[in-house]
N, C-alpha and C positions, 0 to 999 in steps of 0.2 A: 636470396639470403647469402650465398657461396661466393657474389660476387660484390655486396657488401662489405663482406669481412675482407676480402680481397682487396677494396681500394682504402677500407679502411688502414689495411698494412702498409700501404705503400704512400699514405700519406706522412705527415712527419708526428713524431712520436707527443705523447701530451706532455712530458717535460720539455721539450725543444720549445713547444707552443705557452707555455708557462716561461721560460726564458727568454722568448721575445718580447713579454711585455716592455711597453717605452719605458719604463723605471731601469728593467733588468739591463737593457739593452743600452742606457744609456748610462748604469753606473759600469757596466763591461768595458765598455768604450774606454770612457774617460777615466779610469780606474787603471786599462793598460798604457794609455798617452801618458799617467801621469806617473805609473811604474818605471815608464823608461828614461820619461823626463828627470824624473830623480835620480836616480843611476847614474845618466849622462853626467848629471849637476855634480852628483857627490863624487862620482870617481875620475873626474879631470886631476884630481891631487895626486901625486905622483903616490902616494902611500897604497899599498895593495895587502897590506898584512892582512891576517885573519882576523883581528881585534877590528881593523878598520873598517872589515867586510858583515862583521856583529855590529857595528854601529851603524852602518850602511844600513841595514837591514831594519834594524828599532826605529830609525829615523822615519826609511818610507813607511811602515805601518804606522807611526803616530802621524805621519802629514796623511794619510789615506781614511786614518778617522776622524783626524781635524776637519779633512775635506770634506767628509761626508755628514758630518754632524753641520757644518758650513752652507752644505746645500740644503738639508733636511729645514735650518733655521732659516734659510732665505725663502723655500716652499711653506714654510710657517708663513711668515709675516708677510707674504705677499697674497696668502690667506686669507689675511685678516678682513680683507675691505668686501669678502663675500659674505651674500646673505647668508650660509651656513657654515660661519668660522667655527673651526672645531674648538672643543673644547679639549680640556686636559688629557684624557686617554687618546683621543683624537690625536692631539699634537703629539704623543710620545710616537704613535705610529705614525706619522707622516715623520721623523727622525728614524725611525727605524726602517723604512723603507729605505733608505740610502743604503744598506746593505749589499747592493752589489758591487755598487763603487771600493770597498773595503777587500770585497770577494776576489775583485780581478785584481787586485794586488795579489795575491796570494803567493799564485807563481811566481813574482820576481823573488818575495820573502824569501822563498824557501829557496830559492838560488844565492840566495845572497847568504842567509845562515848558512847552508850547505859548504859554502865558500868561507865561510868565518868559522865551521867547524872541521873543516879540513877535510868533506868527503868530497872535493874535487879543489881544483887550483882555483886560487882568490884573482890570478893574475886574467885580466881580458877578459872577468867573468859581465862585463857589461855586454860583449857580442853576443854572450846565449843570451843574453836577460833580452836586450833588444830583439834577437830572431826570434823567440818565446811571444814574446807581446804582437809583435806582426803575425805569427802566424794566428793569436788568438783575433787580433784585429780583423783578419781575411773571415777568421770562422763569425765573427761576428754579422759583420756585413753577406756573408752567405746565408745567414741565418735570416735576417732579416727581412733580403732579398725572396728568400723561398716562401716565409710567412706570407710575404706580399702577394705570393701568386705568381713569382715570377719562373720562368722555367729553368733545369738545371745551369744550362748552358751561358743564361745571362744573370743567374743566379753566382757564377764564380765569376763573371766580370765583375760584375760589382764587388764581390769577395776581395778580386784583384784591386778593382782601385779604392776602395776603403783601404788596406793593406798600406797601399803607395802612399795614398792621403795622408794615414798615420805616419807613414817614414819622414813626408815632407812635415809633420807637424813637430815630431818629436824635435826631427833635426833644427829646426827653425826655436822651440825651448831650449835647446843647447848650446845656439849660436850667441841667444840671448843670453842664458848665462854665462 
């Protein structure tokens, strides 16, 4: 019994394991790629006021629930052609599943309000927003890694190069814009 409880501690917690679902996992992901990708996009305008930095801000949250309302409606209609297409309650929770996507925005929001309401400088607040998003990127892939069974040790390499992957992805949305 003593040693039950024991591995029971040292495994990973039941929120972490509710967090890794592929929904959660993959609106976290693409929710901070697409944090940063915004950022990059909106703040190349030489403009850095604090008005510019509240607009910054509204923007990525409506494109984070366009996005998300975008996928929920494309997991709909690709629905459709299965033998058990949901119906109407059905489909509002396959739209509200998208929910995390919306969630890992959050942190850039509040950096970018924070910055349009003057509790920190508006100027080169894309460098925190970008090191914010990688590090959640690293946590994510560590997360996921360890769900997997993998052990600590090659549980933060992949942390690391998910991490990296996101840098090369963001920066490659930026280029593009």
């Amino acid at each position: 019994m003593r040693t039950h409880s024991l591995l029971r501690l040292l495994r990973l917690p039941r929120l972490l394991r509710r967090a890794a679902q592929p929904n959660v996992l993959f609106g976290g992901v693409y929710g901070a790629v697409l944090a940063s990708s915004m950022v990059a996009a909106l703040t190349q305008y030489p403009e850095t006021g604090r008005a510019d930095r509240l607009y910054d801000a509204q923007w990525l949250l409506v494109t984070a629930v366009a996005s998300a309302l975008a996928h929920g409606y494309a997991h709909f209609i690709a629905r459709r052609g299965a033998p058990a297409h949901p119906g109407g309650w059905r489909s509002l929770r396959i739209l509200l599943d998208e929910w995390p996507l919306v969630a890992a925005t959050l942190p850039t929001v509040l950096l970018m309000y924070g910055a349009g309401f003057g509790w920190w400088g508006s100027k080169d607040i894309e460098y925190a927003v970008f090191a914010v998003n990688i590090a959640l990127l690293f946590g994510w892939g560590l997360l996921a890694a360890r769900v997997a069974g993998r052990a600590w040790r090659s549980a933060v390499r992949l942390g690391v190069a998910d991490a990296l992957l996101g840098v090369i992805v963001v920066v490659a949305n930026a280029v593009i814009k």
